[in-house]
N, C-alpha and C positions, 0 to 999 in steps of 0.2 A: 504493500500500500504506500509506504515511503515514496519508492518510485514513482507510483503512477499519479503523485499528488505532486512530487517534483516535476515531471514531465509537465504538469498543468502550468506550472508557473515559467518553467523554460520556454513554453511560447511566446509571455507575455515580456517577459526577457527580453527575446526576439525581436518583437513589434516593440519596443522600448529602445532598442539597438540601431534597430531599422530606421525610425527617425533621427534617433541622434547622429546617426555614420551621415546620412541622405538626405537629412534638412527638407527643405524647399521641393528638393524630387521627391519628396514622399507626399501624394493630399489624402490624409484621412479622409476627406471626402467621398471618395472615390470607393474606398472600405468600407463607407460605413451606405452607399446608396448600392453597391456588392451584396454585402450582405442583409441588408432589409428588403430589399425587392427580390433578389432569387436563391441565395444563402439560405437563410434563414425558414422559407417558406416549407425548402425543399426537407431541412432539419425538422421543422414541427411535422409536416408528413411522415415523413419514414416513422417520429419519435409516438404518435398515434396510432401508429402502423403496423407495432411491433408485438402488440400484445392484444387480444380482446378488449375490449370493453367494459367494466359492469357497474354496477350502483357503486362499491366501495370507489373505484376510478374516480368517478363520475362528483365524489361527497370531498376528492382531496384538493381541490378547489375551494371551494364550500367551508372548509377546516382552514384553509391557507386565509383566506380574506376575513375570517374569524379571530382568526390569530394578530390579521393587520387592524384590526376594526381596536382589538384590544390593545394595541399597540397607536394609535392616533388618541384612544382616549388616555391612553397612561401621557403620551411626548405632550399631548397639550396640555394636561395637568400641571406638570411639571415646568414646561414654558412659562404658564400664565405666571405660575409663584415665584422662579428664580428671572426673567428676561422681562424690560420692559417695553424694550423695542418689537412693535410686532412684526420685522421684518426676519430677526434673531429667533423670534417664538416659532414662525413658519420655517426657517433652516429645524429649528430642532424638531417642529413636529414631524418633517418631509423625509428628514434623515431616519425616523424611524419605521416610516412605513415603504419609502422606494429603495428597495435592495437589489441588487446586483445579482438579479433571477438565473437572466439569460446568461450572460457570456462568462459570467464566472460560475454560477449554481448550477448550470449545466456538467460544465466538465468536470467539476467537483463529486458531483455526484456518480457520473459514472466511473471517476476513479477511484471514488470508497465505494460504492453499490453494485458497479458493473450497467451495463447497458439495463436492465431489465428496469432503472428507475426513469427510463428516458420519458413515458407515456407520462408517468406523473411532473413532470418536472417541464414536459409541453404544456398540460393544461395550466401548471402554476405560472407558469410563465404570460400564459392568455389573461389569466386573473390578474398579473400583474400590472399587464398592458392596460385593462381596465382601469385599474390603479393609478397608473402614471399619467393616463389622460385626462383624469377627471379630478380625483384629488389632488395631485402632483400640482398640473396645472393652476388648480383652484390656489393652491397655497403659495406658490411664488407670485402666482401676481393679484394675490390679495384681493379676488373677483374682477379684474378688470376683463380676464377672459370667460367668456359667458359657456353654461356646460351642454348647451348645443353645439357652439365651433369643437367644442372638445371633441363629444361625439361623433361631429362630423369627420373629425383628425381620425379617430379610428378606426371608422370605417374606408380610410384612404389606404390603409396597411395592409398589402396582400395577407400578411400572416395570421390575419381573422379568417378570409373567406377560404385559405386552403384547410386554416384549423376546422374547420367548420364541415368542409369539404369531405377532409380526412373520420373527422368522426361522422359522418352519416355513412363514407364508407364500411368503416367499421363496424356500426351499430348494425347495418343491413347483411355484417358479413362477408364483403366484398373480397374475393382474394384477389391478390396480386400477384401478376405471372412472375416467377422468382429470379426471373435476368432482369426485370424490370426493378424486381427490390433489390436486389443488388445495386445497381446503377445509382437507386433512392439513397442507401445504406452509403457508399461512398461518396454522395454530393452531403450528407450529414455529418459525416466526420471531416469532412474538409472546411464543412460549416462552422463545426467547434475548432476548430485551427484558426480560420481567419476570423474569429470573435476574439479568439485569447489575442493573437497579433494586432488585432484592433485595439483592443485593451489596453495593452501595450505603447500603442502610439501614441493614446490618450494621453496616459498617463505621463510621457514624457512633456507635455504641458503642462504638469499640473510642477506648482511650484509655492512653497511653502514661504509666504510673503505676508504679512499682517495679520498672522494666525491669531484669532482670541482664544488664548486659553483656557477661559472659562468654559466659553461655549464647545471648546475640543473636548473638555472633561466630562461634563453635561453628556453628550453626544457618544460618547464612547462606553462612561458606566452604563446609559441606557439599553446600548445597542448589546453590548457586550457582557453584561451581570445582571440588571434588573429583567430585562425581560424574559433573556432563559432561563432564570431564576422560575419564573411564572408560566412559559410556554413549556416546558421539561415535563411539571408534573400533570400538567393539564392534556398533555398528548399521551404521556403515557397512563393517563386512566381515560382515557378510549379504547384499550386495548387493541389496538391498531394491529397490522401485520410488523413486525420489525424493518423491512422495508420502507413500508409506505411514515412511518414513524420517523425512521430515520430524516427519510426525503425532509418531509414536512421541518423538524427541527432544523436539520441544515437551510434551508432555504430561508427559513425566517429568522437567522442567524448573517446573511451573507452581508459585507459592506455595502456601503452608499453606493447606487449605478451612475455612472457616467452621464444619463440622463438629468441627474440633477444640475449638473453642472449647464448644461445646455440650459434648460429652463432658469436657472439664476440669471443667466445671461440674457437671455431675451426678456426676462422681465426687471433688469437691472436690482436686484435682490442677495446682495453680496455675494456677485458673482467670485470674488478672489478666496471667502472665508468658505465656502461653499468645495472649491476648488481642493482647498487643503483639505479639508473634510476629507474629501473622497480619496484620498492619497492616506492619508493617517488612518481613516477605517480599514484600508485595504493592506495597509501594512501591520495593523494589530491583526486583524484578520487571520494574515499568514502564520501567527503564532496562536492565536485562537484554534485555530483547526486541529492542532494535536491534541488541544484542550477537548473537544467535542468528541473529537475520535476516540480519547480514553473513555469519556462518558459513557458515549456508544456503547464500550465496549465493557463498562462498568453496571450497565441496565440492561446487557447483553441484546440490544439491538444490533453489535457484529460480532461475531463470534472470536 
């Protein structure tokens, strides 16, 4: 498991290398309109693909946006009493609820769980997109943006109407001729390649310049103590499969998404403290995960 968690981070290495060596010839752009338009589509397919369907599936969505609902009402709590800027209270409530599903919670996952958590961790990811367009939005720009453009934002994202797609095929049982899922099978794992390398490139922007402190510590106990503190024993008395238990804990564990950073910026919402943010979660993060892993392995959700 070592490995295959080193390997996860060696991509983003990578795509961190890759802009510092290349500068200017490298446009994330380019990476990131790659992988939202045909990347990523092609990964939610196969990742709905892979395994039947059934109600349990169907409810770990349902648990994930449970878990974030409990987690916007704890970050705002805590905003309102310690922050009195409400620009500061939306970093901290936003930082609690949009994680870093897709391009980190992905490979993560299948390098502690194996492929078999892909199905679950497409639909958290769909729940998440929900997430980011609606509340996300809502909270950097403090209502200026209305939650019908939001809606309409999401329904602009192929990776709705293939997720969509994917699972009616499923549900009705559709098989797929097996050159054809191979073909799916390899455009998915080149998909989780160039997310980590995007991630990556990202990241070599992000630059640790007028960090508040406060707000870093805030942000960090939350994400990182208080809340698994609370989501640990709450998934584990659902009795879940170990699998799907697992999934669920990692994901609502994972750092800040690169998406936040974007929306501070277009809603001018401290976009720089924002920025650190996502650079500092993702770097406790990488020591955090041995943390989880023991647990896992401590409430024998991995053996």
């Amino acid at each position: 498991m070592f490995y295959s968690i080193l390997g996860v981070y060696s991509f983003i290495l990578i795509g961190f290398g890759l802009k510092h060596w290349f500068k200017d010839q490298i446009q994330e752009r380019t990476f990131v309109l790659l992988s939202v338009y045909f990347m990523q589509p092609i990964l939610v397919f196969w990742g709905l693909s892979t395994k039947p369907i059934d109600s349990t599936s169907m409810m770990v969505p349902v648990w994930f946006l449970a878990g974030i609902f409990i987690a916007l009402l704890l970050s705002s709590v805590i905003a309102h009493f310690f922050f009195d800027d409400p620009k500061t209270r939306s970093v901290l409530t936003a930082s609690a609820i949009i994680g870093n599903t897709g391009n980190l919670g992905i490979p993560i996952c299948i390098a502690i769980f194996g492929k078999e958590s892909i199905v679950y961790t497409s639909l958290i990811v769909l729940a998440n997109t929900l997430i980011l367009q609606t509340l996300g939005v809502y909270l950097y720009s403090r209502g200026e943006h209305s939650i019908k453009d939001s809606f309409k934002n999401i329904l602009k994202l192929p990776v709705i109407w293939v997720a969509f797609f994917a699972l009616m095929c499923n549900l009705l049982k559709f098989e797929i001729e097996p050159n054809i899922f191979r073909a799916l099978e390899m455009g998915a794992h080149s998909a989780l390649t160039l997310q980590l390398i995007t991630f990556g490139i990202f990241i070599h922007h992000v630059k640790l310049k007028n960090l508040d402190l406060k707000l870093l510590l805030h942000v960090n106990f939350l994400k990182f103590i208080l809340l698994p503190a609370i989501f640990f024993p709450l998934v584990l008395s659902l009795n879940l499969p170990p699998l799907i238990a697992g999934v669920l804990l990692l994901e609502l564990s994972v750092p800040m998404a690169i998406n936040n950073v974007n929306y501070a910026s277009l809603y001018y919402c401290k976009p720089v403290e924002v920025t650190s943010l996502v650079l500092v979660t993702t770097l406790v993060f990488t020591i955090y995960l041995w943390v989880l892993v023991w647990l896992f392995k401590a409430v024998s959700i991995l053996a």
